[in-house]
GURO-650885 format. One record per residue (C-alpha): residue number from 0; residue in one letter; chain; x, y, z. Coordinates in steps of 0.001 Angstrom, whole numbers. Example, Ala and Ser with C-alpha at 12.3 -4.5 7.8 and 13.67 -1.06 7.14 Angstrom:
BEGIN
{pt 0, 'a', 'A', {12300, -4500, 7800}}
{pt 1, 's', 'A', {13670, -1060, 7140}}
This chain:
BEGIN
{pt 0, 'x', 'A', {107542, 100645, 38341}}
{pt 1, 'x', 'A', {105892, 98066, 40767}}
{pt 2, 'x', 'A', {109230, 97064, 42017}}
{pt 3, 'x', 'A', {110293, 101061, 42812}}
{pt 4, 'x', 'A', {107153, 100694, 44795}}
{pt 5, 'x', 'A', {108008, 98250, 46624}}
{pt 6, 'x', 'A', {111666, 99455, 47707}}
{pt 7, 'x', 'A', {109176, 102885, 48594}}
{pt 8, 'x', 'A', {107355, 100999, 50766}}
{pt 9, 'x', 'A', {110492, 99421, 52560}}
{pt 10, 'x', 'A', {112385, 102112, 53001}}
{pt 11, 'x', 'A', {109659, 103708, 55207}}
{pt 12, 'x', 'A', {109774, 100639, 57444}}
{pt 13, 'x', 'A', {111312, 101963, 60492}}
{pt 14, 'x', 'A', {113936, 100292, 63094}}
{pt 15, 'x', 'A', {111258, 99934, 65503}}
{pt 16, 'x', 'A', {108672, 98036, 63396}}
{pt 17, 'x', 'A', {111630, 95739, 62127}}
{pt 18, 'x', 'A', {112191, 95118, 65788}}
{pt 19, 'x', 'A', {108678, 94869, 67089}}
{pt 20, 'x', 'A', {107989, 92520, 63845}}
{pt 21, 'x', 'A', {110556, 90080, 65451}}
{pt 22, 'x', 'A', {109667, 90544, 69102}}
{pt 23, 'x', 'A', {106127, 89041, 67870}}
{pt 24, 'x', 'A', {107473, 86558, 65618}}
{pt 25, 'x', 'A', {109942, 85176, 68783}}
{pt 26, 'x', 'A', {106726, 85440, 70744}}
{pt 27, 'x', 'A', {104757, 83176, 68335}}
{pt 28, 'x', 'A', {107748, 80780, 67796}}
{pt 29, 'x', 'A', {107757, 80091, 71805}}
{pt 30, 'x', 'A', {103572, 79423, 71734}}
{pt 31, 'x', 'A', {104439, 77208, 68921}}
{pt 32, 'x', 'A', {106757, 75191, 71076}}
{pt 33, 'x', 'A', {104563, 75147, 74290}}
{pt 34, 'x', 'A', {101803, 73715, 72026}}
{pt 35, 'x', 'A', {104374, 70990, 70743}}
{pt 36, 'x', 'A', {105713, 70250, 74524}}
{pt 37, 'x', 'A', {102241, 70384, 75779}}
{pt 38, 'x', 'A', {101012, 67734, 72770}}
{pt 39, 'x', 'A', {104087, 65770, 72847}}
{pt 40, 'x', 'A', {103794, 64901, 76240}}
{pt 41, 'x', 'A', {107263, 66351, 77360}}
{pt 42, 'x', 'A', {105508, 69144, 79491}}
{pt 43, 'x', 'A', {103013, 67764, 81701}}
{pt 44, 'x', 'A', {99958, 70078, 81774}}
{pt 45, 'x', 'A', {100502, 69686, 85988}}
{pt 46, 'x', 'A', {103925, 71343, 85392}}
{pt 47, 'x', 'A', {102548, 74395, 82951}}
{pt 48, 'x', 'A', {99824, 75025, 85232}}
{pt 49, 'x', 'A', {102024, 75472, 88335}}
{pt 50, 'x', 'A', {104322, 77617, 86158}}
{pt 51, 'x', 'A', {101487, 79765, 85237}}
{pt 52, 'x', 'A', {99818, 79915, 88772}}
{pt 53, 'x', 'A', {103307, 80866, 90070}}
{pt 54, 'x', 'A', {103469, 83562, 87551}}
{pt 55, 'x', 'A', {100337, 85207, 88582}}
{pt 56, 'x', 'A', {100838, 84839, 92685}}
{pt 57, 'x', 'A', {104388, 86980, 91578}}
{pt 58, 'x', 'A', {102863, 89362, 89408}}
{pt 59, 'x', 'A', {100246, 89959, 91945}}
{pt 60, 'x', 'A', {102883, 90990, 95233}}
{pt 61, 'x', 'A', {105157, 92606, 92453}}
{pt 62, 'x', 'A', {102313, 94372, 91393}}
{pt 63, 'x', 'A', {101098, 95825, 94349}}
{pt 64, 'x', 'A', {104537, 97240, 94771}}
{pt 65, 'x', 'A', {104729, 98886, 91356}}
{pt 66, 'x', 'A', {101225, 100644, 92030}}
{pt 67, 'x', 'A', {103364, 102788, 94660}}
{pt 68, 'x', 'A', {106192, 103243, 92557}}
{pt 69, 'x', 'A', {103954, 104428, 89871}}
{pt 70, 'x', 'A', {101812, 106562, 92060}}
{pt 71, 'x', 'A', {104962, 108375, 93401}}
{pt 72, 'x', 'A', {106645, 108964, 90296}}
{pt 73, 'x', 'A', {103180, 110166, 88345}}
{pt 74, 'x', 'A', {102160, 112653, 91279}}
{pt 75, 'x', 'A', {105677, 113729, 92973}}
{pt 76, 'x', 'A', {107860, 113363, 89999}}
{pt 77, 'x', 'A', {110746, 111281, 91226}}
{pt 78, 'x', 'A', {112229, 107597, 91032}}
{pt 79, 'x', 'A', {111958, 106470, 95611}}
{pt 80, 'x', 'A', {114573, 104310, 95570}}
{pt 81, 'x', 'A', {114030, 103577, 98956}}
{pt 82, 'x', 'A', {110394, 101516, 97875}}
{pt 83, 'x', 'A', {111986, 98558, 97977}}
{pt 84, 'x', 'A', {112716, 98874, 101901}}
{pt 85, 'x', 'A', {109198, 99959, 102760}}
{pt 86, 'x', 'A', {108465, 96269, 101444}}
{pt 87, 'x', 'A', {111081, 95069, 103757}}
{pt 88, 'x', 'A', {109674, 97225, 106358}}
{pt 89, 'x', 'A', {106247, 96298, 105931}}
{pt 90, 'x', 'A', {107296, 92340, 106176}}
{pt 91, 'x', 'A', {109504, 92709, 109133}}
{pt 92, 'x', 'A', {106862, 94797, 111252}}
{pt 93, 'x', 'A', {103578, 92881, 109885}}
{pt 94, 'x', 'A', {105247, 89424, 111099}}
{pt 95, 'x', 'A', {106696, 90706, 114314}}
{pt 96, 'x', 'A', {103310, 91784, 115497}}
{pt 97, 'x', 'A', {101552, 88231, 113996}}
{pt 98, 'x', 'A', {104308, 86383, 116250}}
{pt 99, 'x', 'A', {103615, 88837, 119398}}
{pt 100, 'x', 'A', {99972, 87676, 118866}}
{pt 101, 'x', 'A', {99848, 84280, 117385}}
{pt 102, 'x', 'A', {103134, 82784, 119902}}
{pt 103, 'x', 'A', {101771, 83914, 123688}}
{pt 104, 'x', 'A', {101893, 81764, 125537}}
{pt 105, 'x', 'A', {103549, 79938, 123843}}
{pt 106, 'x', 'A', {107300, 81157, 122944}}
{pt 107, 'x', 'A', {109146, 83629, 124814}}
{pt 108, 'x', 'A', {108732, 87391, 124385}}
{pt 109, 'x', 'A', {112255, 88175, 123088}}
{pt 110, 'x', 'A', {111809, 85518, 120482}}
{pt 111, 'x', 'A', {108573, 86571, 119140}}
{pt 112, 'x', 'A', {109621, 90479, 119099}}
{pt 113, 'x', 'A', {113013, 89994, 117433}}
{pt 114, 'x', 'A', {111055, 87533, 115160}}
{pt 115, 'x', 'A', {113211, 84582, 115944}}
{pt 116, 'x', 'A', {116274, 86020, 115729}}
{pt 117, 'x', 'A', {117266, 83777, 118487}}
{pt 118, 'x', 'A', {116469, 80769, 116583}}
{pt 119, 'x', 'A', {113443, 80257, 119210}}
{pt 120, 'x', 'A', {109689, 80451, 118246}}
{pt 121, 'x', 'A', {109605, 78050, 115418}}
{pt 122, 'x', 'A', {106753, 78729, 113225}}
{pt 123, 'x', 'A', {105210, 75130, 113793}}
{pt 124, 'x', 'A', {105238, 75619, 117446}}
{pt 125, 'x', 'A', {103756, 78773, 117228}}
{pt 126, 'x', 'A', {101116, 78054, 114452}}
{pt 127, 'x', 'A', {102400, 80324, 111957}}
{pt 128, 'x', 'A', {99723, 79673, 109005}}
{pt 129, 'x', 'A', {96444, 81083, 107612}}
{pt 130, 'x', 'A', {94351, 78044, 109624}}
{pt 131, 'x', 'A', {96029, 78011, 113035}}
{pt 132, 'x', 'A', {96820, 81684, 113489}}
{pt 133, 'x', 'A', {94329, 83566, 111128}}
{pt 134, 'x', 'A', {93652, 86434, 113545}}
{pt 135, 'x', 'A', {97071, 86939, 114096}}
{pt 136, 'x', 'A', {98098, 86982, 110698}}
{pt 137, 'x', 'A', {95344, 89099, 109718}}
{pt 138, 'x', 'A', {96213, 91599, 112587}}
{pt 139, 'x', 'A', {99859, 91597, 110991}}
{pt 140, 'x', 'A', {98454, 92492, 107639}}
{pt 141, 'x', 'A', {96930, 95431, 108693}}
{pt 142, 'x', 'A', {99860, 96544, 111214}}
{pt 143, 'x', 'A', {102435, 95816, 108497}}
{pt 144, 'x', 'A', {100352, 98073, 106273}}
{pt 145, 'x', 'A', {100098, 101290, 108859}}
{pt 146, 'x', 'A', {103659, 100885, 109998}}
{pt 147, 'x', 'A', {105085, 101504, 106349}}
{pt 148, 'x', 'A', {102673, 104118, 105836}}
{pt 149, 'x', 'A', {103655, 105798, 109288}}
{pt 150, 'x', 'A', {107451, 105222, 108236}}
{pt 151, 'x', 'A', {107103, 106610, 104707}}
{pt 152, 'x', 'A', {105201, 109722, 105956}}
{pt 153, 'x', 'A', {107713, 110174, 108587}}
{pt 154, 'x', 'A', {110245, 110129, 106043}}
{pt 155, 'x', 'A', {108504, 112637, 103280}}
{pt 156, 'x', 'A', {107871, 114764, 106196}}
{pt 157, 'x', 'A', {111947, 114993, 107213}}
{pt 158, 'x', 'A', {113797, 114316, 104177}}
{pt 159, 'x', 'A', {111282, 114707, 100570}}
{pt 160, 'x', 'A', {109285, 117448, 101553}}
{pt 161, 'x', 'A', {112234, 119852, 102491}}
{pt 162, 'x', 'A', {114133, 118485, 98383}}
{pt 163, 'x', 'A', {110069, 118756, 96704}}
{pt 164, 'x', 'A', {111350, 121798, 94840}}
{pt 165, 'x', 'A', {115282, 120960, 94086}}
{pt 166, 'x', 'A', {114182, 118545, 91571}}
{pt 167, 'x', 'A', {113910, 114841, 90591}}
{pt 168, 'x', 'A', {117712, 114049, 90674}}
{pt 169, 'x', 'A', {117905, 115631, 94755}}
{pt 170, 'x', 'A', {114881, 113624, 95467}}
{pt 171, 'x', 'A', {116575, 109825, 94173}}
{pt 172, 'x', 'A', {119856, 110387, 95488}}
{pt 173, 'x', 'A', {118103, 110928, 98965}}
{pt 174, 'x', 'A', {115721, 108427, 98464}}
{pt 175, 'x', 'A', {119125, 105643, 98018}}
{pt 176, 'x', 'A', {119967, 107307, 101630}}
{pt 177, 'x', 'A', {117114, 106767, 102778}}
{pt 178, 'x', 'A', {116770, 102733, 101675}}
{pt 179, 'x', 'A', {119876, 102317, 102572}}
{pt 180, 'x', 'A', {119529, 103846, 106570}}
{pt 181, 'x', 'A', {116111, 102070, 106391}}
{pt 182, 'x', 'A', {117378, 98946, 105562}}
{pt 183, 'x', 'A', {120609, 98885, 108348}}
{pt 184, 'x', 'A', {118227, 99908, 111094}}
{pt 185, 'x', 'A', {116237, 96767, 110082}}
{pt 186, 'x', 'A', {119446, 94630, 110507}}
{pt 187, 'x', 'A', {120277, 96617, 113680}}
{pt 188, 'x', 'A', {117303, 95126, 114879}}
{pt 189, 'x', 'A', {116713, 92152, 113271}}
{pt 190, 'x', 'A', {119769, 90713, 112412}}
{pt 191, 'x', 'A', {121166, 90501, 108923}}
{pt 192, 'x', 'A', {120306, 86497, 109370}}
{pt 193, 'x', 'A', {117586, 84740, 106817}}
{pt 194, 'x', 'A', {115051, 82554, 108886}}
{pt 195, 'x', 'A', {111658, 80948, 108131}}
{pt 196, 'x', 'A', {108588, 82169, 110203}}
{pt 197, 'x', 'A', {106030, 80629, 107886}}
{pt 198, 'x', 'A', {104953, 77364, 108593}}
{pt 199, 'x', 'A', {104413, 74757, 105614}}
{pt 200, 'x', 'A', {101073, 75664, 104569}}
{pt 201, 'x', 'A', {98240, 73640, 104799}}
{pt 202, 'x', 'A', {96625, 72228, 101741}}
{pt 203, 'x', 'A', {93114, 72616, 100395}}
{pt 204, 'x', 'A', {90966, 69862, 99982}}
{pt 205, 'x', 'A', {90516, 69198, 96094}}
{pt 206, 'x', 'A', {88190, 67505, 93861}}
{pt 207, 'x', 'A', {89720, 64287, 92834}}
{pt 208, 'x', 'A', {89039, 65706, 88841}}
{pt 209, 'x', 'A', {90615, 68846, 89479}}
{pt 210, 'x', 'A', {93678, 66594, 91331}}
{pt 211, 'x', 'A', {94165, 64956, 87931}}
{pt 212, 'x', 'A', {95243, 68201, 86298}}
{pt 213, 'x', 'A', {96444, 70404, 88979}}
{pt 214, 'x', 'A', {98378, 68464, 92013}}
{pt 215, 'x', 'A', {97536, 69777, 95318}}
{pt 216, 'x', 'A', {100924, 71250, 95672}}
{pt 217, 'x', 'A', {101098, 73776, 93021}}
{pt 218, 'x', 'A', {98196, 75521, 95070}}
{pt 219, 'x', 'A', {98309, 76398, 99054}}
{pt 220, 'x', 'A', {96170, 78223, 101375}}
{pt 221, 'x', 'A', {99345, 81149, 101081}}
{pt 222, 'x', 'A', {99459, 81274, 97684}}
{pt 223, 'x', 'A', {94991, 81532, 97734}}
{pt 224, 'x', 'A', {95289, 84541, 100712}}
{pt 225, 'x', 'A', {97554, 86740, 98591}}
{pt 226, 'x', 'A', {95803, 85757, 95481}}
{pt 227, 'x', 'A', {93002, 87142, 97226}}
{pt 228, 'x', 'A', {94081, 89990, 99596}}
{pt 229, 'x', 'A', {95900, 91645, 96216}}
{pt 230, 'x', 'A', {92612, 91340, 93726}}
{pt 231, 'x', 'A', {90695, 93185, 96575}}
{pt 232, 'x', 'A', {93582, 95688, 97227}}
{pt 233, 'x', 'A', {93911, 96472, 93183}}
{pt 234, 'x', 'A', {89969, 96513, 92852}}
{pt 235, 'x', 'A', {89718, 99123, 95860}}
{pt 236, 'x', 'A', {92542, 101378, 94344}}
{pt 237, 'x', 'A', {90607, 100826, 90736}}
{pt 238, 'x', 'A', {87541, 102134, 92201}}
{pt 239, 'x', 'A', {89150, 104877, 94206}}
{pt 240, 'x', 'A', {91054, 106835, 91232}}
{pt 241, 'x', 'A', {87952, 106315, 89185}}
{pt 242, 'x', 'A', {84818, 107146, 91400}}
{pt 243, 'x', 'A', {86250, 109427, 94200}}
{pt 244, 'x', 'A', {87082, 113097, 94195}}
{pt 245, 'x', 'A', {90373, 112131, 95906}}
{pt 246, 'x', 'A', {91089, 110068, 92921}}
{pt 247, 'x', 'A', {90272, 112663, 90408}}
{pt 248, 'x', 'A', {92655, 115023, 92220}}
{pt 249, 'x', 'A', {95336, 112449, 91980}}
{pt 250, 'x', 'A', {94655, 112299, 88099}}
{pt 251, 'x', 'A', {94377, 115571, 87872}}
{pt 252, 'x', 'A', {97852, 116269, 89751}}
{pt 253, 'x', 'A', {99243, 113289, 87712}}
{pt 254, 'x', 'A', {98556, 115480, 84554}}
{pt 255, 'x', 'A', {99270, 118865, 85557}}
{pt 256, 'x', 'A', {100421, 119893, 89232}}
{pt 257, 'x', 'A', {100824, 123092, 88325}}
{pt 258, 'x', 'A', {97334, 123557, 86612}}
{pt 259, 'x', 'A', {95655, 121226, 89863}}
{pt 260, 'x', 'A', {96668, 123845, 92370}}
{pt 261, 'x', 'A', {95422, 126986, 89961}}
{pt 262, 'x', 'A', {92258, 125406, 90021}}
{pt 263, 'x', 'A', {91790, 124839, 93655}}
{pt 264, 'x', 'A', {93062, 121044, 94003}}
{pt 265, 'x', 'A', {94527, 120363, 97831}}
{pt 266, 'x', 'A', {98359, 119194, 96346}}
{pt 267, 'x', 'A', {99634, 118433, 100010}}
{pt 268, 'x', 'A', {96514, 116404, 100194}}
{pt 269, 'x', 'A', {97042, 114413, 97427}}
{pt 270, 'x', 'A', {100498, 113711, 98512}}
{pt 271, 'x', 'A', {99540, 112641, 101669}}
{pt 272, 'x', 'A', {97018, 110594, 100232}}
{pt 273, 'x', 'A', {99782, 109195, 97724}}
{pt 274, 'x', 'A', {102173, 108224, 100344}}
{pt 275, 'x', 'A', {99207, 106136, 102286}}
{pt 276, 'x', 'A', {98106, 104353, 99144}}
{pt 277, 'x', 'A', {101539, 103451, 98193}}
{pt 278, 'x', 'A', {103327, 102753, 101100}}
{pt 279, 'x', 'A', {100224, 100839, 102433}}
{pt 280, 'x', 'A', {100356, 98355, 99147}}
{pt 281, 'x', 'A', {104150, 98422, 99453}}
{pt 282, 'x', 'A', {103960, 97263, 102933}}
{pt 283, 'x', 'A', {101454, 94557, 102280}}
{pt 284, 'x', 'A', {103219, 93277, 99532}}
{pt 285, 'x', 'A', {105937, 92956, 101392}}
{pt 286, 'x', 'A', {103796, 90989, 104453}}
{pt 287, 'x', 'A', {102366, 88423, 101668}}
{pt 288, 'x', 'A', {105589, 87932, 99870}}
{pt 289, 'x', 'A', {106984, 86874, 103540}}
{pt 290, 'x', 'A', {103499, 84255, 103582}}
{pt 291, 'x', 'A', {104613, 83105, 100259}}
{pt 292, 'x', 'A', {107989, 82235, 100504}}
{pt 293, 'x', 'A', {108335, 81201, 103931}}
{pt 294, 'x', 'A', {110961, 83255, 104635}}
{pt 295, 'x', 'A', {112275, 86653, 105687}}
{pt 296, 'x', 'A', {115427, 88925, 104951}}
{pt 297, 'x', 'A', {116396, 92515, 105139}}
{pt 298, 'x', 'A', {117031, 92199, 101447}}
{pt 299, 'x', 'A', {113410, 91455, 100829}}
{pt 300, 'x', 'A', {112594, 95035, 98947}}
{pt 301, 'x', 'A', {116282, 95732, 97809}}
{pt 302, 'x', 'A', {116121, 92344, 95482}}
{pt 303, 'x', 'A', {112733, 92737, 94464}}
{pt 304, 'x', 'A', {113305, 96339, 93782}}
{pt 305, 'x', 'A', {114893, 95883, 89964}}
{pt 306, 'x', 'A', {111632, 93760, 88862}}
{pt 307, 'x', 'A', {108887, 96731, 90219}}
{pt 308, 'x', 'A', {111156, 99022, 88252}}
{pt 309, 'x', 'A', {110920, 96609, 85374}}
{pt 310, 'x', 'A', {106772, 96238, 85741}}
{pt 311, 'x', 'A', {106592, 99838, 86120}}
{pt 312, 'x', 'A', {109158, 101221, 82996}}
{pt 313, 'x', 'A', {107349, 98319, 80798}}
{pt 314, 'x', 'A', {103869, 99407, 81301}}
{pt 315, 'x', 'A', {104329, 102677, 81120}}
{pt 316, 'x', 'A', {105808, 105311, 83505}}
{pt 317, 'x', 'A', {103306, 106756, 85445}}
{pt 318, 'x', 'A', {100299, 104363, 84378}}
{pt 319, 'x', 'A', {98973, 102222, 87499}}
{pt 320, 'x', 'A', {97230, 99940, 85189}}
{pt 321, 'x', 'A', {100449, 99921, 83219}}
{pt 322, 'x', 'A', {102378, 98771, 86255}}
{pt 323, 'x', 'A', {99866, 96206, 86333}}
{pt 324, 'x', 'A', {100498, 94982, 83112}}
{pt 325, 'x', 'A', {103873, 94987, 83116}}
{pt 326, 'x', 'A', {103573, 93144, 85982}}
{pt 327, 'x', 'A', {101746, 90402, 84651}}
{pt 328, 'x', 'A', {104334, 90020, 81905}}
{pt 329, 'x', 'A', {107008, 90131, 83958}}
{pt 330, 'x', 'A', {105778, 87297, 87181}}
{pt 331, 'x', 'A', {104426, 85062, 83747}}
{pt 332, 'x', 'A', {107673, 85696, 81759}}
{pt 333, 'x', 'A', {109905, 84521, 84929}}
{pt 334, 'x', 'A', {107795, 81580, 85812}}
{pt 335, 'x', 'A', {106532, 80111, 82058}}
{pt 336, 'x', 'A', {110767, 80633, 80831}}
{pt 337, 'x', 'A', {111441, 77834, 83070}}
{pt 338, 'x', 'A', {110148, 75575, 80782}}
{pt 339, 'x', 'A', {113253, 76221, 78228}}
{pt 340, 'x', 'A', {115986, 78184, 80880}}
{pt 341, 'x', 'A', {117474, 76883, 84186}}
{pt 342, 'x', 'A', {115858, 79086, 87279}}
{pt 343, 'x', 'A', {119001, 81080, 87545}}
{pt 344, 'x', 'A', {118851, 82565, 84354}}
{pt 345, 'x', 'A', {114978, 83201, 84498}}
{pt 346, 'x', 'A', {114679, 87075, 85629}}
{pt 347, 'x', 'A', {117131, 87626, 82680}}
{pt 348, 'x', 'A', {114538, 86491, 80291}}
{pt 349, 'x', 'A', {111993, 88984, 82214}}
{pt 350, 'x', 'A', {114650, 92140, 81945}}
{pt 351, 'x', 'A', {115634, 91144, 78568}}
{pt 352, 'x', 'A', {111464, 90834, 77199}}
{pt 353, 'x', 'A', {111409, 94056, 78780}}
{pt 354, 'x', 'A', {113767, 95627, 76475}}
{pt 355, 'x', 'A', {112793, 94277, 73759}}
{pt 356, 'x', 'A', {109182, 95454, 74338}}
{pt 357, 'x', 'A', {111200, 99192, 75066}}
{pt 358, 'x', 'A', {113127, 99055, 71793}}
{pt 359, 'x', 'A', {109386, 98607, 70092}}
{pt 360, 'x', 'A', {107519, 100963, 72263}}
{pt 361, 'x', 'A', {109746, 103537, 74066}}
{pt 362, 'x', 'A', {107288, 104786, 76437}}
{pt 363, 'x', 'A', {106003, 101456, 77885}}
{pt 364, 'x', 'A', {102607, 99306, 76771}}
{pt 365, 'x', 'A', {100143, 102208, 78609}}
{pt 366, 'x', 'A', {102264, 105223, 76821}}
{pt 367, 'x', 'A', {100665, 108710, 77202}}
{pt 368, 'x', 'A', {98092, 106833, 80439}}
{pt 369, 'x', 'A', {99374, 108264, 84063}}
{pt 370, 'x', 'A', {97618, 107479, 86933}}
{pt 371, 'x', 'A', {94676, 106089, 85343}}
């Protein structure tokens, strides 16, 4: 009897449990082998630090990005393919107007407004880091922020709002249009050429303890200003949806649009509101990824695109904290796979966590959570 029990209990043990079982198991196996590398010496704690710091500064600008994804899908129902080239956009105009203020004098005009596509205005000459130029680089911040916004308006105002009511499928095939005209207007006017217009960044001065477990150069005054600028950017939109009546419309909306506007909530407002919030963070994400890197490209957005998807389908469609989350997991799970993959092969391990993760819960870690 006991043993027909136990097949009872077995054969209600579902696919996804088996998998999910597994997923953890693989999970603990890999701790298990950090702990050993970490005790054994083979994997300095330097190098696992730096791995894990690197993880977090590329969760945080992948984040950021996913917030806007997640915002537009939850509130105007579609998949904006073209939010990868509002990064772009937001990097190219941020860092145009930081040159324009941070090189007079000192470069020529058509090198600092085509952002060096002549090869001129090297960022060392013209100061290009968080010490020499901060005003200008906090100027280009806040430009690169209301240019995307201004773009992305422009473009729900021409193209989204006249497809709002032809359905989701309308909406992402003209949202590919749109990246894609987005992106060779960029290159009209930029080049299609990859150039650095960050200068090396300057080191902070550290405690000769801290030194002996974290080397100077796994941490930079770039790395510390997006740290920083994204906390304070996912804080503010935190205490927006929670504690304003804007951000109970947008939950509201998120929920029910049809049920918001019977009961008096502005929709076009909301929208409007949805495009600033997630443009903005779009196009300062794509500013700090620029002051991370070093480098710019009109591919910016269109590479990074496939891992905010990824943060945004693993925490949970519609779910800003789950976009968060999935985030987190995904900057962490490229960065701390180094220690056992080559860093070719290292987004694979992100995409293929991500499915895994899927297989065991279909609707993301946040299922059932939009907006908030």
């Amino acid at each position: 009897m006991s043993t027909g029990h136990g097949r009872g209990r077995l054969s209600n043990v579902t696919p996804q449990e088996v998998v999910g079982g597994l997923l953890l198991a693989g999970i603990g196996i890999l701790i298990l082998d950090l702990v050993r590398l970490v005790v054994t010496g083979e994997l300095p704690l330097s190098r696992l630090w730096s791995y894990t710091w690197n993880g977090i500064v590329d969760s945080l600008y992948i984040g950021l990005a996913a917030i806007g994804l997640s915002m537009t899908y939850s509130i105007l129902r579609f998949a904006n393919f073209s939010h990868g080239d509002l990064v772009t956009t937001g990097a190219f105009s941020g860092w145009t107007v930081a040159y324009l203020i941070g090189g007079l004098g000192i470069a020529d005009l058509s090198s600092r407004l085509l952002l060096r596509a002549d090869g001129g205005a090297q960022p060392g000459s013209v100061g290009m880091d968080v010490l020499s130029a901060p005003i200008a680089i906090l100027v280009g911040l806040v430009i690169a922020a209301l240019v995307t916004i201004f773009v992305a308006l422009a473009i729900d105002r021409l193209v989204y709002r006249r497809l709002r009511d032809a359905g989701g499928i309308p909406l992402l095939i003209a949202s590919v249009g749109v990246a894609l005209a987005l992106r060779y207007l960029i290159a009209f006017v930029y080049t299609t050429d990859t150039r650095i217009v960050v200068a090396s960044p300057p080191q902070p001065e550290l405690p000769a303890a801290i030194q002996s477990v974290v080397p100077m150069e796994t941490i930079n005054l770039h790395e510390a200003t997006l740290v920083f600028s994204a906390l304070a950017l996912i804080i503010g939109v935190h205490l927006l949806l929670q504690y304003t009546k804007l951000g109970k419309s947008m939950r509201a909306m998120s929920d029910n649009k049809d049920l918001a506007l019977i009961t008096g909530i502005p929709t076009e407002r909301v929208i409007f509101a949805t495009w600033v919030i997630g443009s903005g963070l779009a196009g300062v994400a794509g500013y700090l990824i620029v002051l991370d890197r070093g480098q710019i490209t009109i591919n910016l957005g269109w590479f990074l695109l496939l891992l905010i998807f990824a943060a945004v389908i693993l925490g949970g469609i519609g779910s800003i904290y789950g976009a968060l989350a999935g985030s987190l997991v995904i900057g962490l799970t490229i960065n701390l796979s180094l220690v056992w993959i080559p860093s070719d092969l290292n987004e694979i391990a992100a995409f293929t966590l991500m499915i895994l993760v899927l297989i065991f819960r279909p609707d993301g870690l946040f299922s059932g959570v939009e907006t908030a």
